[in-house]
Each structure stands twice: as structure tokens, then as C-alpha cells.
C-alpha positions as CSV (number, residue, x, y, z in Angstrom):
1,X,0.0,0.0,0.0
2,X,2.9,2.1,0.9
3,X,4.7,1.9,-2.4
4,X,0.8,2.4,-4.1
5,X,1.0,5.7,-2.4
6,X,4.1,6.9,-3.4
7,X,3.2,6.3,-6.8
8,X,0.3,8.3,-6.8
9,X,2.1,11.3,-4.9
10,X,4.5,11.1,-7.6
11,X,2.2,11.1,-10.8
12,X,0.3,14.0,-8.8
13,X,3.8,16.1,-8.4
14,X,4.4,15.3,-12.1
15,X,0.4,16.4,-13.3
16,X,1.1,19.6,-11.4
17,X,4.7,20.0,-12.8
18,X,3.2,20.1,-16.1
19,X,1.0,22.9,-15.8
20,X,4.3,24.8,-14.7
21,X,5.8,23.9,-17.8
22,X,2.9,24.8,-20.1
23,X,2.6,28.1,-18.3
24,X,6.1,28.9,-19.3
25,X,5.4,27.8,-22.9
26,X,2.6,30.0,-23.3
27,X,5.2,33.0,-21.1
28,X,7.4,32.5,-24.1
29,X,4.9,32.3,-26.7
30,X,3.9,35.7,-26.1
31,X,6.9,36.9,-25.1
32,X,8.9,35.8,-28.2
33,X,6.1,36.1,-30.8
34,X,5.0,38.9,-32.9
35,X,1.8,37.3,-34.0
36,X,0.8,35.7,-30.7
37,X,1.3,39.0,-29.4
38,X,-1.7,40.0,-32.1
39,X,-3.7,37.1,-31.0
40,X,-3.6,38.6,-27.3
41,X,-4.8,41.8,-28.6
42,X,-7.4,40.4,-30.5
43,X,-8.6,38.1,-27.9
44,X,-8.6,41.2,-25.0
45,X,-10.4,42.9,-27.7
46,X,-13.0,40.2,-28.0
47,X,-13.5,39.3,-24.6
48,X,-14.0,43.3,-23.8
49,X,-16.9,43.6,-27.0
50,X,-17.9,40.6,-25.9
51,X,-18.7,42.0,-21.9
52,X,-20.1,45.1,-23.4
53,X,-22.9,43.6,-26.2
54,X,-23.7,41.1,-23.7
55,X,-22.9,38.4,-25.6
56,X,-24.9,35.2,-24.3
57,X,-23.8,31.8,-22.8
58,X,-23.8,30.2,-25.8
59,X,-21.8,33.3,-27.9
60,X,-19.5,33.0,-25.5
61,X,-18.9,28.8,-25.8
62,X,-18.2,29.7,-29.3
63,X,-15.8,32.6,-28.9
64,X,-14.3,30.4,-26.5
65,X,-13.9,27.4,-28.2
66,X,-12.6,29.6,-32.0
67,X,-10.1,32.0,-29.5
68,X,-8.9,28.5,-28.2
69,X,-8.3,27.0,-31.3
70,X,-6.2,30.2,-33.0
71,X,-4.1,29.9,-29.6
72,X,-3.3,26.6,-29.8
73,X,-2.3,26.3,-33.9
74,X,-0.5,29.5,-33.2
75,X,1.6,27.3,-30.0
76,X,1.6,24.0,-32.9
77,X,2.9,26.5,-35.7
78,X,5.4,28.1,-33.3
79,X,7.0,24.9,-32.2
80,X,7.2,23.4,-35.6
81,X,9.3,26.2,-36.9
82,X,11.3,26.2,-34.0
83,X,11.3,22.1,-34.7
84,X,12.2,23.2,-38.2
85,X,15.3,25.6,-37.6
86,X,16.9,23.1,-34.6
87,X,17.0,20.4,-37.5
88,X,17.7,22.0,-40.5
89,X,20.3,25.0,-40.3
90,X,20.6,26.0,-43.8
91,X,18.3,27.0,-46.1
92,X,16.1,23.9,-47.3
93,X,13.0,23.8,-49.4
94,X,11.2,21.2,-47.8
95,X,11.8,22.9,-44.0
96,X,10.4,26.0,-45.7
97,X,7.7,24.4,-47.3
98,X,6.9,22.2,-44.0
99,X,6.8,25.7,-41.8
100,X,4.6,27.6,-44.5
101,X,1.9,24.4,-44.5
102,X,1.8,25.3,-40.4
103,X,1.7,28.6,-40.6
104,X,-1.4,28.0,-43.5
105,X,-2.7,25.9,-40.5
106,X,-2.9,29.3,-38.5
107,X,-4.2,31.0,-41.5
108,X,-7.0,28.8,-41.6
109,X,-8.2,28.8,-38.1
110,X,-8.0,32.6,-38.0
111,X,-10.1,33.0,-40.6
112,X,-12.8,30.8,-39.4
113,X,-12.3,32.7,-35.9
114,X,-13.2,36.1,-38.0
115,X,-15.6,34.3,-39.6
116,X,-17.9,32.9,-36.3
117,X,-17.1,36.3,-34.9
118,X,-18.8,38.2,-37.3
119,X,-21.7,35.8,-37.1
120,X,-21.5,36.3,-33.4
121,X,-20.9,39.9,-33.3
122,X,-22.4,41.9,-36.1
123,X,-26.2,40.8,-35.2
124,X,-25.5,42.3,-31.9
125,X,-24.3,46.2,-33.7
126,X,-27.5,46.0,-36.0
127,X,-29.7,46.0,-32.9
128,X,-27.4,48.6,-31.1
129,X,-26.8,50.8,-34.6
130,X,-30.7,50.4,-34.9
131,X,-31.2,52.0,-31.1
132,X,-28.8,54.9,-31.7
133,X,-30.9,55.6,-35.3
134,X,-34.0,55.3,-33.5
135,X,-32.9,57.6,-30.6
């Protein structure tokens, strides 16, 4: 039983370990990226139009889930290239061609994330554009 419980302590150290480490990855992703630095202002930006239309619990699932995905290819696409350089040094067509098909990856979910946001946003600044026309 004893050895049982030493076991567990350990895996339960380790779980908690890793959320140390993937808070520093996420530190360094924003610290050391231009374009996850974008992401952060776009998702402060969303959150705070978001707070101030009012936007409902299931608008916010949604942003949640799109603002989610668009942070996580942008960690996938980071670590690939940085994958990419450690291996190949020089110049090589395939490593450029593997780190343009992640970034494209990026690409992809960013524009679906514009994409539900306008569906989520722009019925909300109809009604509000109606109120101030009507007013």
C-alpha cells in the first residue's frame, strides 16, 4: 500500500509540474512572438466587445472554443518552426515548405475565428446601430 502511495504522490507532483511547464510555454509564446502577441490583442479585444454587447452563454462557448483553437495552432505552428530551424540550419526547401503548411494551418483557423465572430458579433451592432438611429 505504501509503495501504491508513493506512486500516486508522484504522478500527482508530475500532473502539477506540467502545468508549470505549459505556463512557461505560453510565457514565451507571447513573449517571443510577434503574431501571438496580435492574438492577445485580438482576444482582449473580444472578450471586452464581448462584456459590453452582452454576448450570451452560448456566444460565448463559441468565442471560447474559435479563441482557443487560434491559440493553440499559433503554440503548434510556433514549435514546428522552432522544430524546423533546430534540425535544419541552412536554407532547405522542404523545412520552408513544412513551416509555410503550419503557418497556413494558422491561417485557416483565423479565418474561421473572424468568420464565427462576425456571425457572433455583427447581429449584436445591427440591434445597437438600430437603437442609436431610432434615438
Amino acid at each position: 500500500m505504501e509503495k501504491y502511495n508513493e506512486l500516486k504522490t508522484f504522478a500527482i507532483k508530475k500532473f502539477i509540474k506540467s502545468f508549470d511547464y505549459a505556463g512557461r510555454g505560453i510565457y514565451q509564446l507571447v513573449k517571443r512572438e510577434q503574431n501571438a502577441r496580435i492574438h492577445l490583442l485580438a482576444t482582449v479585444f473580444v472578450i471586452i466587445a464581448g462584456v459590453l454587447i452582452g454576448l450570451n452563454r452560448y456566444e460565448w462557448m463559441v468565442i471560447c472554443i474559435v479563441v482557443g483553437m487560434v491559440w493553440s495552432a499559433e503554440a503548434f505552428n510556433t514549435a514546428v518552426e522552432k522544430l524546423v530551424d533546430m534540425i535544419s540550419a541552412e536554407r532547405c526547401p522542404q523545412a520552408g515548405l513544412v513551416k509555410d503548411i503550419a503557418a497556413g494551418g494558422v491561417l485557416i483557423c483565423a479565418l474561421a475565428a473572424f468568420i464565427i465572430a462576425m456571425l457572433v458579433f455583427v447581429p449584436h451592432l445591427s440591434i445597437f446601430l438600430n437603437y442609436l438611429s431610432d434615438t
